[in-house]
Structures are given as structure tokens and as C-alpha cells.
Biopython code that builds the backbone (N, CA, C, O; Angstrom):
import numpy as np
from Bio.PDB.StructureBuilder import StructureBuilder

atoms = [
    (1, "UNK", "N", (80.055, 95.146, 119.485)),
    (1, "UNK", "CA", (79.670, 94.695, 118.160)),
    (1, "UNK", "C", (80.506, 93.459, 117.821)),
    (1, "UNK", "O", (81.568, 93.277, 118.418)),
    (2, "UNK", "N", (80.061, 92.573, 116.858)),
    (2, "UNK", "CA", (80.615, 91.080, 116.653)),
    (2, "UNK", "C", (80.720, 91.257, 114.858)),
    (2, "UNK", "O", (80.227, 92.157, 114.179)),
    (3, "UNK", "N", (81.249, 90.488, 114.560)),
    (3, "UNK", "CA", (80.708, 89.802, 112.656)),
    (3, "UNK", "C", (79.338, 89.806, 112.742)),
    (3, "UNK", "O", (78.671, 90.729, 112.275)),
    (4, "UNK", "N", (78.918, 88.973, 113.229)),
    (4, "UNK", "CA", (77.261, 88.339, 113.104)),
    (4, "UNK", "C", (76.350, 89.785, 112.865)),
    (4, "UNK", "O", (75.596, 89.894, 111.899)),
    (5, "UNK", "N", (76.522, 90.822, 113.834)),
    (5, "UNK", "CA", (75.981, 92.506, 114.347)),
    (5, "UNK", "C", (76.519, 92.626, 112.910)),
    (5, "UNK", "O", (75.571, 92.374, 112.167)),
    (6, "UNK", "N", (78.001, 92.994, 111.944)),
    (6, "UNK", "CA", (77.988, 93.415, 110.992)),
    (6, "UNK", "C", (77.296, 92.945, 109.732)),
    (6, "UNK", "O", (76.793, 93.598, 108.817)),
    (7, "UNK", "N", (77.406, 91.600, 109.929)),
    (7, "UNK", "CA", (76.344, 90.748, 108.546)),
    (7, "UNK", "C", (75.482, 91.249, 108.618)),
    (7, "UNK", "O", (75.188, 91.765, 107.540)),
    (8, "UNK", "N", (74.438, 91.521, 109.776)),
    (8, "UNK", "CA", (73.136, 91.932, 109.568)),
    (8, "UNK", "C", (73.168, 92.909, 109.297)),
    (8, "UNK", "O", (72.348, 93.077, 108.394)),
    (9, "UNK", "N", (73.893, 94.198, 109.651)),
    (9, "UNK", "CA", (73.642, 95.562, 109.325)),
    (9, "UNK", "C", (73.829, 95.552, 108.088)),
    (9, "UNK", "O", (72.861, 95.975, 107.456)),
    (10, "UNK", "N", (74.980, 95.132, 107.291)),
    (10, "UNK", "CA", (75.406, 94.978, 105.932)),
    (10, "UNK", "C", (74.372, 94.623, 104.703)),
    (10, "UNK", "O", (74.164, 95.230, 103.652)),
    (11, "UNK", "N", (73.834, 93.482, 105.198)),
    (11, "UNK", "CA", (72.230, 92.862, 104.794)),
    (11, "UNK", "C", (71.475, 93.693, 104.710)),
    (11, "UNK", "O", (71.041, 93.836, 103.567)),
    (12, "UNK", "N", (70.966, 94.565, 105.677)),
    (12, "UNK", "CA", (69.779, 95.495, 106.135)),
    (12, "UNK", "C", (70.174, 96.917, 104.975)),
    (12, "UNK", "O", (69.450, 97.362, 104.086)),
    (13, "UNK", "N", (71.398, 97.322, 105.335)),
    (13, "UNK", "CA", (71.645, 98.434, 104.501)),
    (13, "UNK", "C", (71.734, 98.429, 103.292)),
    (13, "UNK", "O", (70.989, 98.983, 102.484)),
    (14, "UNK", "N", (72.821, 97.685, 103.068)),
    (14, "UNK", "CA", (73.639, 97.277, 101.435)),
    (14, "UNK", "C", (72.650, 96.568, 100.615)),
    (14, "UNK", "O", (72.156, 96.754, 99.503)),
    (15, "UNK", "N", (72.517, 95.581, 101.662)),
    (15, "UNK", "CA", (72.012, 93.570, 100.597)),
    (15, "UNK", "C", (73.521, 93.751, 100.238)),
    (15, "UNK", "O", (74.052, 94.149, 99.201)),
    (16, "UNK", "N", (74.086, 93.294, 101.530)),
    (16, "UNK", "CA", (75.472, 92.738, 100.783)),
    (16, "UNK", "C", (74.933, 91.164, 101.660)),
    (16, "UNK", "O", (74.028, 90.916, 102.457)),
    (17, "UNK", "N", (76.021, 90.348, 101.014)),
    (17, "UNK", "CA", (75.837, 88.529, 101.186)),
    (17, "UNK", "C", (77.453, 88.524, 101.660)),
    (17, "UNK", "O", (78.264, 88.579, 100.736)),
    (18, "UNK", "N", (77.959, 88.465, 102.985)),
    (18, "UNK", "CA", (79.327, 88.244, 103.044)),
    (18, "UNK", "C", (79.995, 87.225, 102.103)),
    (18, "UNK", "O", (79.407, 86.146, 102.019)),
    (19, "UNK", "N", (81.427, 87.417, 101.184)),
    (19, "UNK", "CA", (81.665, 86.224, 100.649)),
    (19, "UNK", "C", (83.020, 85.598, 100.884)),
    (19, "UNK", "O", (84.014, 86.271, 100.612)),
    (20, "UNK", "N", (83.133, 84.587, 101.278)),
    (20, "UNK", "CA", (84.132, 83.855, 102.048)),
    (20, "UNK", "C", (85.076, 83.078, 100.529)),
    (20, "UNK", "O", (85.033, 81.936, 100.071)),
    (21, "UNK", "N", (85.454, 83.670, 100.325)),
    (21, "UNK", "CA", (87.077, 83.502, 99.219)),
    (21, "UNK", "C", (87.948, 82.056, 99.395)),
    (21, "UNK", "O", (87.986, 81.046, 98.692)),
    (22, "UNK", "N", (88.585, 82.401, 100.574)),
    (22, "UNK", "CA", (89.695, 81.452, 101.251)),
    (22, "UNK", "C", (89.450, 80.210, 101.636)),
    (22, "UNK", "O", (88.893, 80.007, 102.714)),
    (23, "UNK", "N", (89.819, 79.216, 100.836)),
    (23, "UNK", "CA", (89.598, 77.788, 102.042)),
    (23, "UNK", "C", (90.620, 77.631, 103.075)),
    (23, "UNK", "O", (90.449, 76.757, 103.925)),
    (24, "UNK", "N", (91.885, 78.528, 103.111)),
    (24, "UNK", "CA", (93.153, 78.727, 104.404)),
    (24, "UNK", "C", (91.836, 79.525, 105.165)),
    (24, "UNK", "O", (91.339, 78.949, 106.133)),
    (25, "UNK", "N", (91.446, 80.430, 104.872)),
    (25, "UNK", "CA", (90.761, 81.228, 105.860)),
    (25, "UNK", "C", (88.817, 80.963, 105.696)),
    (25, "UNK", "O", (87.983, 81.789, 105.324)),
    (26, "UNK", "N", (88.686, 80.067, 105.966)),
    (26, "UNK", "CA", (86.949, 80.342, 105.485)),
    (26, "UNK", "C", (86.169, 80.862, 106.656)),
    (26, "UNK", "O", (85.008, 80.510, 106.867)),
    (27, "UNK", "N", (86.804, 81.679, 107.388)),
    (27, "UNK", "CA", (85.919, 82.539, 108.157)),
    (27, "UNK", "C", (86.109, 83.656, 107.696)),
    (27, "UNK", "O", (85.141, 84.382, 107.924)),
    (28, "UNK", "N", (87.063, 84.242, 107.042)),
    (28, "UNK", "CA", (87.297, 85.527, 106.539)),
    (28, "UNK", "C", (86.498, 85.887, 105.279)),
    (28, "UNK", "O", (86.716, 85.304, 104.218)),
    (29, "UNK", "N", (85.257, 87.181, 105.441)),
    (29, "UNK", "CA", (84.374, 87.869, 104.810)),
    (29, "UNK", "C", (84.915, 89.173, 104.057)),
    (29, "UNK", "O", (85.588, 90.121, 104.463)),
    (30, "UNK", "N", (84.433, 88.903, 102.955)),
    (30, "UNK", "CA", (84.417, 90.065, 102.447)),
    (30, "UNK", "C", (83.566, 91.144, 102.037)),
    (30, "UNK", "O", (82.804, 90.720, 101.167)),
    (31, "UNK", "N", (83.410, 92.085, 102.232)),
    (31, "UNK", "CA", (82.002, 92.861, 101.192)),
    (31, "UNK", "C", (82.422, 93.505, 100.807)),
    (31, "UNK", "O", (83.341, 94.251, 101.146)),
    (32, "UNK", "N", (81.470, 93.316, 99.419)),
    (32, "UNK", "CA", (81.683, 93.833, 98.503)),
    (32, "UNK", "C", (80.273, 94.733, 97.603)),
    (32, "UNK", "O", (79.105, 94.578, 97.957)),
    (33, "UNK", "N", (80.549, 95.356, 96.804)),
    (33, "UNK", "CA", (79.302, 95.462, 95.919)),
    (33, "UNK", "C", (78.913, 94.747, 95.020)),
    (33, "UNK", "O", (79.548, 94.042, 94.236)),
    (34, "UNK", "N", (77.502, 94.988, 95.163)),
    (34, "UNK", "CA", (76.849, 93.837, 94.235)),
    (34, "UNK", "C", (77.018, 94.198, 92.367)),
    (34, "UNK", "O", (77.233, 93.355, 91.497)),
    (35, "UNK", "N", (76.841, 95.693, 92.173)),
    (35, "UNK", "CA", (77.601, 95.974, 91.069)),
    (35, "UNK", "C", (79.105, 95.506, 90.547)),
    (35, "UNK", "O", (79.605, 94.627, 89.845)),
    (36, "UNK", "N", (79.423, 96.415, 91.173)),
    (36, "UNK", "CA", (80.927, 96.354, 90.316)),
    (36, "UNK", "C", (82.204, 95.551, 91.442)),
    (36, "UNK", "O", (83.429, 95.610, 91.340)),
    (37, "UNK", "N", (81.422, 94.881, 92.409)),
    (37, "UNK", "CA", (82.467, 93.979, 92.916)),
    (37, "UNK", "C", (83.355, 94.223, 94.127)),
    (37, "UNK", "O", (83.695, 93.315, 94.886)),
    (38, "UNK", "N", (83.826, 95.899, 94.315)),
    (38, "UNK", "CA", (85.082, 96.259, 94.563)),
    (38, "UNK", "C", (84.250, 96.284, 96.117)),
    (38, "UNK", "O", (83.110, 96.487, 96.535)),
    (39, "UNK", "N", (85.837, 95.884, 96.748)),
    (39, "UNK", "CA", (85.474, 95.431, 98.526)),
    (39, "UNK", "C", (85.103, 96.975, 99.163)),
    (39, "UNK", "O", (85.580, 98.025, 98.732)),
    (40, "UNK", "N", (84.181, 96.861, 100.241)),
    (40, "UNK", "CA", (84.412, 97.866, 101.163)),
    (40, "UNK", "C", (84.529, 97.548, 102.643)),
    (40, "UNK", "O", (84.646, 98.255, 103.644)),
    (41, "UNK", "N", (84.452, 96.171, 102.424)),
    (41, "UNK", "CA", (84.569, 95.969, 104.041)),
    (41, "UNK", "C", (85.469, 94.410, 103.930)),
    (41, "UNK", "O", (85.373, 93.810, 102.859)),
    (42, "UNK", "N", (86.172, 93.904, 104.844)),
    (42, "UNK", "CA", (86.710, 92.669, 105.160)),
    (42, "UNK", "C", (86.630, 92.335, 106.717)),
    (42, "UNK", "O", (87.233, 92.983, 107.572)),
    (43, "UNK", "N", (85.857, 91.303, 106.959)),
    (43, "UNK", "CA", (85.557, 90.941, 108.483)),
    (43, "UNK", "C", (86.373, 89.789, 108.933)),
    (43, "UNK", "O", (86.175, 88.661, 108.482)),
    (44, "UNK", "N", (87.528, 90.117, 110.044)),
    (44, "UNK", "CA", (88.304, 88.580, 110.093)),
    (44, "UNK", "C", (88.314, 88.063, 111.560)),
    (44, "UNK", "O", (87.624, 88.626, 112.410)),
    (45, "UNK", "N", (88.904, 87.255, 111.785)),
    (45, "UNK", "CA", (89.000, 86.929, 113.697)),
    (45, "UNK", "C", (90.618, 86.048, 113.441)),
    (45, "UNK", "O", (91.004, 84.974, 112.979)),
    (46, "UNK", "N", (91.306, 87.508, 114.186)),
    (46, "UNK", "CA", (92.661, 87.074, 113.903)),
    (46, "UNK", "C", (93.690, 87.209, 115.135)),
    (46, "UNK", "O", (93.184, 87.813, 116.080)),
    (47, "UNK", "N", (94.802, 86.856, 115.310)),
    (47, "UNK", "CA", (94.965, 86.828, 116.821)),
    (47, "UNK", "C", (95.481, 87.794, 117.172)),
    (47, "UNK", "O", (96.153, 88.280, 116.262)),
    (48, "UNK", "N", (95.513, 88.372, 118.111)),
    (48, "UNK", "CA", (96.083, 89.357, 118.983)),
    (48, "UNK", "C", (98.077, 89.318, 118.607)),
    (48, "UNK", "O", (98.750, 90.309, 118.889)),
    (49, "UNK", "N", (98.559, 88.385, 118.140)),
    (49, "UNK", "CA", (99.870, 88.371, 117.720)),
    (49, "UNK", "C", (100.211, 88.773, 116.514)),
    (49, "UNK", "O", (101.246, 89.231, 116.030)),
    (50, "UNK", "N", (99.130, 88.515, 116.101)),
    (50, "UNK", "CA", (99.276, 89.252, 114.015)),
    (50, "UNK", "C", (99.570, 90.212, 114.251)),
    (50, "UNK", "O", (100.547, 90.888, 113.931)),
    (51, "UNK", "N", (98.030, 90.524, 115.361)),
    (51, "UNK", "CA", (98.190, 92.221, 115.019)),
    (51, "UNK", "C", (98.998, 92.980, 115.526)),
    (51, "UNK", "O", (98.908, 94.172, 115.234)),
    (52, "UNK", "N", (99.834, 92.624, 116.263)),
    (52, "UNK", "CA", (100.857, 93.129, 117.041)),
    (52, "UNK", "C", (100.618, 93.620, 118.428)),
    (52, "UNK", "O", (101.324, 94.420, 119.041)),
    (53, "UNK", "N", (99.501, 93.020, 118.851)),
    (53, "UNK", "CA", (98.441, 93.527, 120.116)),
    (53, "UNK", "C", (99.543, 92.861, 121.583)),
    (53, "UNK", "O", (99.799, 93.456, 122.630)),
    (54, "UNK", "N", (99.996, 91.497, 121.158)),
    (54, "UNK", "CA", (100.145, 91.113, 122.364)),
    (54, "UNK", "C", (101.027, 89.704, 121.599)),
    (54, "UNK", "O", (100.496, 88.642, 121.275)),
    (55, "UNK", "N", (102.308, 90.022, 121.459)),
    (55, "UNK", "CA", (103.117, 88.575, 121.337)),
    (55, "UNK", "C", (103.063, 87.285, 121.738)),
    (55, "UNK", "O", (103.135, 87.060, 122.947)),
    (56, "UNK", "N", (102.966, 86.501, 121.067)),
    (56, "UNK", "CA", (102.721, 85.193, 121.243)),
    (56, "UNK", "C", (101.178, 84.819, 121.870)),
    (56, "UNK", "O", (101.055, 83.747, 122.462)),
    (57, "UNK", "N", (100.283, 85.513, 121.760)),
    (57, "UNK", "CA", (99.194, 85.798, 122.357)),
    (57, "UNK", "C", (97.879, 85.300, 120.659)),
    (57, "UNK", "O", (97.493, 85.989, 119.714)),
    (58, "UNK", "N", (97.622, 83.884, 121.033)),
    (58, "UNK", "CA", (97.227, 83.070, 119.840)),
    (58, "UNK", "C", (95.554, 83.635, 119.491)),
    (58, "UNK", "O", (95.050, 83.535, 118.372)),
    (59, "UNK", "N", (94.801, 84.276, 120.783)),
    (59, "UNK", "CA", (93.374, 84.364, 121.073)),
    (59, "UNK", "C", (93.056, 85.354, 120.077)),
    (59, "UNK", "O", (93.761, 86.309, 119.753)),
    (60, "UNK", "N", (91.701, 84.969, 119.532)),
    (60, "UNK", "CA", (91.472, 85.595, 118.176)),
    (60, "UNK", "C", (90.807, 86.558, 118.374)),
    (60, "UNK", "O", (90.247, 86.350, 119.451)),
    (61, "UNK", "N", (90.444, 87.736, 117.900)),
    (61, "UNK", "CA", (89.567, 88.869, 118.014)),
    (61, "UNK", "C", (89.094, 89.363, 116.447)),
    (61, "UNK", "O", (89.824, 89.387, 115.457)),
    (62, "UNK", "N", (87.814, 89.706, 116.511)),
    (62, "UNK", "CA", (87.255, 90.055, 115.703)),
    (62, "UNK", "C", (87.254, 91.271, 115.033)),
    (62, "UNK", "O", (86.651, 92.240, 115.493)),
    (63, "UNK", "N", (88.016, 91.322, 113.748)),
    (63, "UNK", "CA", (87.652, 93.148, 113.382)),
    (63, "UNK", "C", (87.622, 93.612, 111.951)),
    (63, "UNK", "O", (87.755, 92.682, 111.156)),
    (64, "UNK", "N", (87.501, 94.653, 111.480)),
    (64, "UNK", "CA", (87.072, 94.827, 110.317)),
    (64, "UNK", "C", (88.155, 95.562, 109.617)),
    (64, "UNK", "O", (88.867, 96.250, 110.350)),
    (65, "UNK", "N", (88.384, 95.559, 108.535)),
    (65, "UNK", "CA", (88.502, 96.732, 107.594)),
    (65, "UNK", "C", (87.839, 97.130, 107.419)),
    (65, "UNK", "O", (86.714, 96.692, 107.658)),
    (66, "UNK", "N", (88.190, 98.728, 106.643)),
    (66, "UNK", "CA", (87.525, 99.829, 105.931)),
    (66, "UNK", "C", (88.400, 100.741, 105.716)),
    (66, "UNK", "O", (89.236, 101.163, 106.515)),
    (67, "UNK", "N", (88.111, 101.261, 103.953)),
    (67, "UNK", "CA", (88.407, 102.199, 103.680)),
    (67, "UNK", "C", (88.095, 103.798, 103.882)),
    (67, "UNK", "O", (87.030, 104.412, 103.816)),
    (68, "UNK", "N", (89.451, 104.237, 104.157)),
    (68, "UNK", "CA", (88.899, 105.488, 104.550)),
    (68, "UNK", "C", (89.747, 106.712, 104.249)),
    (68, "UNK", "O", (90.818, 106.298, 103.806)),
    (69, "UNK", "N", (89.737, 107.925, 104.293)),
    (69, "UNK", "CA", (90.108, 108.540, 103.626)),
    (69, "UNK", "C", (92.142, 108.589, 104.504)),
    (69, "UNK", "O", (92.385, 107.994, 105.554)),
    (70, "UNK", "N", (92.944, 109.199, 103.923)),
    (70, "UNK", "CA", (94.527, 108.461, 104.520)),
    (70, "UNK", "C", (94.178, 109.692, 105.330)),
    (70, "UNK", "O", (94.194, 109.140, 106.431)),
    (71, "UNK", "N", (93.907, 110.811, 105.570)),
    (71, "UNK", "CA", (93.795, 111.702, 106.812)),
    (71, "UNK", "C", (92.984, 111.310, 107.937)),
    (71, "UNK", "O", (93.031, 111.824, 109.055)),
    (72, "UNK", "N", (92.227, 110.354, 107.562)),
    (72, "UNK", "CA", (91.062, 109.934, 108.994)),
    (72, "UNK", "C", (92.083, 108.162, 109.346)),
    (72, "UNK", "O", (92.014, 107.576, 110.426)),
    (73, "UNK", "N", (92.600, 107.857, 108.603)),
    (73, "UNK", "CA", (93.119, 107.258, 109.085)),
    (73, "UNK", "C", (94.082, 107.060, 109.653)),
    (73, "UNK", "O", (94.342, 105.958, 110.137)),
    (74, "UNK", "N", (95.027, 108.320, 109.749)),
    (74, "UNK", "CA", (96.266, 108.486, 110.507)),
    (74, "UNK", "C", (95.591, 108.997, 112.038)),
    (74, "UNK", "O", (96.137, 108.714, 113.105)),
    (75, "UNK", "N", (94.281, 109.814, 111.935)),
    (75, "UNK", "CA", (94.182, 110.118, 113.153)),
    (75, "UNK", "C", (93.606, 109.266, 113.951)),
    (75, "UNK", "O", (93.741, 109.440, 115.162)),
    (76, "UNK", "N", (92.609, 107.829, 113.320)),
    (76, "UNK", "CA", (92.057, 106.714, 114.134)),
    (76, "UNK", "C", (92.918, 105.883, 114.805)),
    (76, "UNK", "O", (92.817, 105.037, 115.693)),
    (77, "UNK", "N", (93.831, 106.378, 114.110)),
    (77, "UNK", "CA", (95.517, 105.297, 114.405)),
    (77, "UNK", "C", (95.745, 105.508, 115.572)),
    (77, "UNK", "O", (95.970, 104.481, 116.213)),
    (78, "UNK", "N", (95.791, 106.697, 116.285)),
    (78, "UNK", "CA", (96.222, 107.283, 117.510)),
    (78, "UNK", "C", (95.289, 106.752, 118.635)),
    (78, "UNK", "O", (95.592, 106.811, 119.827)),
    (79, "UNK", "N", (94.051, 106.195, 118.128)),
    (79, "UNK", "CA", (92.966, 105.729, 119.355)),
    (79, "UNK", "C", (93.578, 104.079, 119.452)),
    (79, "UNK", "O", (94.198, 103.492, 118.566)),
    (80, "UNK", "N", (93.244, 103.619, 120.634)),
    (80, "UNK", "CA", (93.434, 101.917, 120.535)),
    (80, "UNK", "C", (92.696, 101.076, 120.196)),
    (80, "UNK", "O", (93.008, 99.900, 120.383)),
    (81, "UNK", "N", (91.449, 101.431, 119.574)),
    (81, "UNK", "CA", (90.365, 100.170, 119.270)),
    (81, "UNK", "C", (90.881, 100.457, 117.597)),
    (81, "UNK", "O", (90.031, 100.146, 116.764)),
    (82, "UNK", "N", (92.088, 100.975, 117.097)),
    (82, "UNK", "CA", (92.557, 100.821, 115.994)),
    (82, "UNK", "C", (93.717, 100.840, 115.407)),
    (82, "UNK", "O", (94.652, 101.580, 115.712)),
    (83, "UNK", "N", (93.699, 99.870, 114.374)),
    (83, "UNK", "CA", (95.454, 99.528, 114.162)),
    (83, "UNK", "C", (95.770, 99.448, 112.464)),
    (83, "UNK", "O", (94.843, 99.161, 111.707)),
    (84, "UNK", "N", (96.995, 99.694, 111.991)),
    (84, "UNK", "CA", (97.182, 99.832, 110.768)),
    (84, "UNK", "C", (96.643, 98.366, 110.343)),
    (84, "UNK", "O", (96.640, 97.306, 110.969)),
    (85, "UNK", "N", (96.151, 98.729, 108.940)),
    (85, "UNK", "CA", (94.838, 97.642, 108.105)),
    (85, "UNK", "C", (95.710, 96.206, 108.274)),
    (85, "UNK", "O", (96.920, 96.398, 108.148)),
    (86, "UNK", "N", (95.471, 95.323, 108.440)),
    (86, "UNK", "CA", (95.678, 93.797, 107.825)),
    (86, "UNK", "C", (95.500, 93.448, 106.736)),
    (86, "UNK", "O", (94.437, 93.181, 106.177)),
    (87, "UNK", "N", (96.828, 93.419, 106.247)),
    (87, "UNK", "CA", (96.425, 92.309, 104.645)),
    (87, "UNK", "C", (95.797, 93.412, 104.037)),
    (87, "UNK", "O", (95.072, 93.168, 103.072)),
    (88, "UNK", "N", (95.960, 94.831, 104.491)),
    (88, "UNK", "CA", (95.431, 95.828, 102.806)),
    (88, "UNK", "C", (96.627, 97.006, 103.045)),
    (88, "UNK", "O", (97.678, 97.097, 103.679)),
    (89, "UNK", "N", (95.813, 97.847, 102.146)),
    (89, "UNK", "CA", (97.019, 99.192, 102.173)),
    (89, "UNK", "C", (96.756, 100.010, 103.211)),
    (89, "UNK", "O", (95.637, 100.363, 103.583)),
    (90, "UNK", "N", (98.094, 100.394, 103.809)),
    (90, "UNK", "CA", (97.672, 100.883, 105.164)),
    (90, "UNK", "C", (97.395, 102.407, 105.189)),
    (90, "UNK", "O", (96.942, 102.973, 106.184)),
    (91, "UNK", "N", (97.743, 103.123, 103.859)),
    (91, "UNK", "CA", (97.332, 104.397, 103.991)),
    (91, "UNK", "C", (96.039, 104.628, 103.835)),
    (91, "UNK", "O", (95.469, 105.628, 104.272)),
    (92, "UNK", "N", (95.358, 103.463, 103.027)),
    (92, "UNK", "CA", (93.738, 103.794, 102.623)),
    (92, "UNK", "C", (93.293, 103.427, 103.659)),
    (92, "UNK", "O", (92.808, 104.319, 104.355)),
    (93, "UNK", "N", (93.256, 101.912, 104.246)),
    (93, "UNK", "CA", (92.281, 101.208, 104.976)),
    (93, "UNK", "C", (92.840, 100.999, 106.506)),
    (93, "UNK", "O", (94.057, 101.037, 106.692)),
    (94, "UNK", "N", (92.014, 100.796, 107.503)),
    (94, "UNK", "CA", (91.990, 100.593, 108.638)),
    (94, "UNK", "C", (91.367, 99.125, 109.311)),
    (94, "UNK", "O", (90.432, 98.462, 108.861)),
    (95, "UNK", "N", (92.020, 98.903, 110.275)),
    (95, "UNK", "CA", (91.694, 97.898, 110.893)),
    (95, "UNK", "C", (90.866, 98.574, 112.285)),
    (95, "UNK", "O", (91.367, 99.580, 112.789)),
    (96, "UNK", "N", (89.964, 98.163, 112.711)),
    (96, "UNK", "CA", (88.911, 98.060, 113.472)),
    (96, "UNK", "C", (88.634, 96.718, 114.787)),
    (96, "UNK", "O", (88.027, 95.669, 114.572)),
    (97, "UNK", "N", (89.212, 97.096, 116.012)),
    (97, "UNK", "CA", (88.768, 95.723, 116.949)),
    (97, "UNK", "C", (87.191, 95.726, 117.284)),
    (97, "UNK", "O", (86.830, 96.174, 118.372)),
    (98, "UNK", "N", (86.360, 95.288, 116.471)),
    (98, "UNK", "CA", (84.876, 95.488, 116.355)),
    (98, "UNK", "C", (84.170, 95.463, 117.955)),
    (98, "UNK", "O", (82.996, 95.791, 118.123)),
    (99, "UNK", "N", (85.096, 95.010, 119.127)),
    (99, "UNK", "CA", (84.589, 94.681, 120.583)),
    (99, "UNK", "C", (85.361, 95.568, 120.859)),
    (99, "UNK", "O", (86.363, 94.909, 121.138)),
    (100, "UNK", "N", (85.674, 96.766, 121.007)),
    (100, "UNK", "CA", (86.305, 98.263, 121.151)),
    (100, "UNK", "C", (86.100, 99.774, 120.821)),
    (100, "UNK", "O", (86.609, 100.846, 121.151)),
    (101, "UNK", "N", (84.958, 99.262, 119.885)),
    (101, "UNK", "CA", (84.141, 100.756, 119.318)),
    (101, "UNK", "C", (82.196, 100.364, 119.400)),
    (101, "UNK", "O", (81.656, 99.262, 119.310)),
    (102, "UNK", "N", (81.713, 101.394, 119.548)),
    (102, "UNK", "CA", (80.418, 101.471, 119.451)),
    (102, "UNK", "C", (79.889, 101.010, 118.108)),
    (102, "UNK", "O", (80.502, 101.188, 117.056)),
    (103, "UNK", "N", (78.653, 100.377, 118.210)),
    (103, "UNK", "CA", (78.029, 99.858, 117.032)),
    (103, "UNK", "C", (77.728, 101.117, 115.847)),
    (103, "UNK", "O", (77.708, 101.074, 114.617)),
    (104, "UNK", "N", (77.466, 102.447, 117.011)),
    (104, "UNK", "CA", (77.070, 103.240, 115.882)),
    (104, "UNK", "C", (78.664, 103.749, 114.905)),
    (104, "UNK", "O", (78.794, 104.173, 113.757)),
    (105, "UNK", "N", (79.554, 103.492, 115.869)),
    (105, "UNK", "CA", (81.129, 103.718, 114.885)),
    (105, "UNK", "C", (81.606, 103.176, 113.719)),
    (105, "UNK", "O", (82.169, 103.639, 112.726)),
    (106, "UNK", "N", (81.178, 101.872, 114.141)),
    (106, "UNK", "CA", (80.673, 101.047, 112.837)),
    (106, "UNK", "C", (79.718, 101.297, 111.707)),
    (106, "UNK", "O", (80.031, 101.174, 110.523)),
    (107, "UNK", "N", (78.702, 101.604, 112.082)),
    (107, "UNK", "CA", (78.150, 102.228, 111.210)),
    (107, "UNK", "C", (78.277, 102.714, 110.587)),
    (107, "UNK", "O", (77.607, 102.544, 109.569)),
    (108, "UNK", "N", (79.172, 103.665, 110.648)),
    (108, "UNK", "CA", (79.834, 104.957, 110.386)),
    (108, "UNK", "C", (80.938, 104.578, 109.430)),
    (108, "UNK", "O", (80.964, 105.101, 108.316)),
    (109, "UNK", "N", (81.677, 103.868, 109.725)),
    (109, "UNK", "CA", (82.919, 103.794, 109.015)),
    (109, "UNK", "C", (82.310, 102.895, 108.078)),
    (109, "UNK", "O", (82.931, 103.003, 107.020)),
    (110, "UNK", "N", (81.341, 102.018, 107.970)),
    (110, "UNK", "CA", (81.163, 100.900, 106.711)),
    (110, "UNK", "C", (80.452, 102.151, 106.004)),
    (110, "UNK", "O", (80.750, 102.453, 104.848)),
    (111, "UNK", "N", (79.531, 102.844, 106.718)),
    (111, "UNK", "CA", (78.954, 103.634, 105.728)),
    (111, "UNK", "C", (79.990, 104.769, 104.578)),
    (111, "UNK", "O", (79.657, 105.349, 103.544)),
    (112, "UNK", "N", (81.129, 104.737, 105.216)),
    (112, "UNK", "CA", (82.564, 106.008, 104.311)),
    (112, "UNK", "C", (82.824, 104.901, 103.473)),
    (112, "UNK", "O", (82.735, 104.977, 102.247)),
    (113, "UNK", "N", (83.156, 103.823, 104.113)),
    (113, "UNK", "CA", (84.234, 103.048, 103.122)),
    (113, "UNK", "C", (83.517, 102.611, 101.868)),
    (113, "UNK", "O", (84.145, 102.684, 100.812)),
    (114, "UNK", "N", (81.781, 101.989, 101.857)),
    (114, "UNK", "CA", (81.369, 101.974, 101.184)),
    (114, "UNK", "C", (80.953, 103.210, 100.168)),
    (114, "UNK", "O", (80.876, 102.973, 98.963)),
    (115, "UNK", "N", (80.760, 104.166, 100.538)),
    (115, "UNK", "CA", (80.529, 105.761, 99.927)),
    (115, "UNK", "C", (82.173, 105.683, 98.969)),
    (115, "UNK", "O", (81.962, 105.568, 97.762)),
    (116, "UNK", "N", (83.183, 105.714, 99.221)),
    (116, "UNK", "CA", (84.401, 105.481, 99.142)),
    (116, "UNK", "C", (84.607, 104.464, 98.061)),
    (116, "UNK", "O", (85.617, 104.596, 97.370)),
    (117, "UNK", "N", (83.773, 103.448, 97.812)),
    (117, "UNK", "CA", (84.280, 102.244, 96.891)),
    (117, "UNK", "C", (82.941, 102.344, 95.797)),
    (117, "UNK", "O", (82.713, 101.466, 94.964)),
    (118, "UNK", "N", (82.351, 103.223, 95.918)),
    (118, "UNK", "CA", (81.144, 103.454, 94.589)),
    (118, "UNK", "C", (82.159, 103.521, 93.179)),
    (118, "UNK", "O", (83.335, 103.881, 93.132)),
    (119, "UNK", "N", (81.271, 103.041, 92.051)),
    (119, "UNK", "CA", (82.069, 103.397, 90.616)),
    (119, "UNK", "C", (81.887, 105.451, 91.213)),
    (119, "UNK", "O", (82.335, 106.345, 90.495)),
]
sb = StructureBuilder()
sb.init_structure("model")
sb.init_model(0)
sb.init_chain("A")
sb.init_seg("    ")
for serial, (resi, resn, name, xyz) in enumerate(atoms, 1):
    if name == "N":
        sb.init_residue(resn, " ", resi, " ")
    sb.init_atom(name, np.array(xyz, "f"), 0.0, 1.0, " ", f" {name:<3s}", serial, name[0])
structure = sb.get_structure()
């Protein structure tokens, strides 16, 4: 799975419109609801050194947040296609290497996090 695979699903399911915030970052997406605003997903391509994947290692990889409940996320922690959230709170949300899990996993987790960020 890529960004591009999540825009569309996001589109198809939600009618979410990714929205790009940052002019430091204008590849970095957010979704959100069209109601009341509040994020359920953040899509970034960030390097393997942020994330602590591989030091000094500049090559970018694609992955998501999502919120999720802090018990499913201590145990996703333990798999490797996942790492404590970027740039959110790490007990709620998770980081996701979107080229490391199945499309339908994805699915899955945008579908909690969004269930998760309803008024």
C-alpha cells in the first residue's frame, strides 16, 4: 500500500479531501472530518532516521498515523511494520510503514481511528 492507495480509499469511504497544512512539509496529509474537523489519519514520507529505523539513513518511507485504542497500540508496537506515532501522542496513536502491512490492515486501522475520532 502507498499514500496515493490511501487517498483513494479515504475518498471512496469517508469523502475525505487530504489536507496539506505545512509549507515546511507540503507533502504531509492530513484527514480529517468533514464535520467537526478532528484528524483521524496523518499520511507522511519521512526518513528511516526520524523514525529511528536506521541512523543516518536519509531514504524516505511512507506511513500513516492512526488512532487507536492505548491497548492495541502497545501490542502493534511489538510487530515491525510499527513504531511509536510521529509528531502525535504515543499512547493514542500509531505509526504505520504503509509498504509493511496489507492493504486490508489499513483498512482496518483507518476504519478504528476514524470510528475513534466521531463527535
Amino acid at each position: 500500500m502507498n499514500a496515493q492507495a490511501v487517498f483513494k480509499l479515504v475518498a471512496d469511504r469517508y469523502q475525505t479531501t487530504p489536507a496539506y497544512l505545512w509549507q515546511r512539509y507540503p507533502d504531509y496529509a492530513v484527514l480529517r472530518h468533514a464535520d467537526n474537523q478532528k484528524w483521524y489519519g496523518l499520511v507522511m514520507a519521512v526518513s528511516k532516521s526520524n523514525l529511528g529505523l536506521v541512523p543516518g539513513d536519509e531514504t524516505l518511507v511512507e506511513v500513516l498515523d492512526v488512532k487507536l485504542d492505548p491497548e492495541d497500540v502497545e501490542l502493534l508496537q511489538t510487530e515491525p511494520a510499527y513504531l511509536p506515532a510521529y509528531h502525535m501522542n504515543k499512547r493514542h496513536w500509531i505509526t504505520v510503514q504503509l509498504d509493511q502491512v496489507a492493504p486490508a490492515v489499513v483498512e482496518r486501522l483507518l476504519a478504528t481511528s476514524y470510528q475513534l475520532t466521531t463527535k
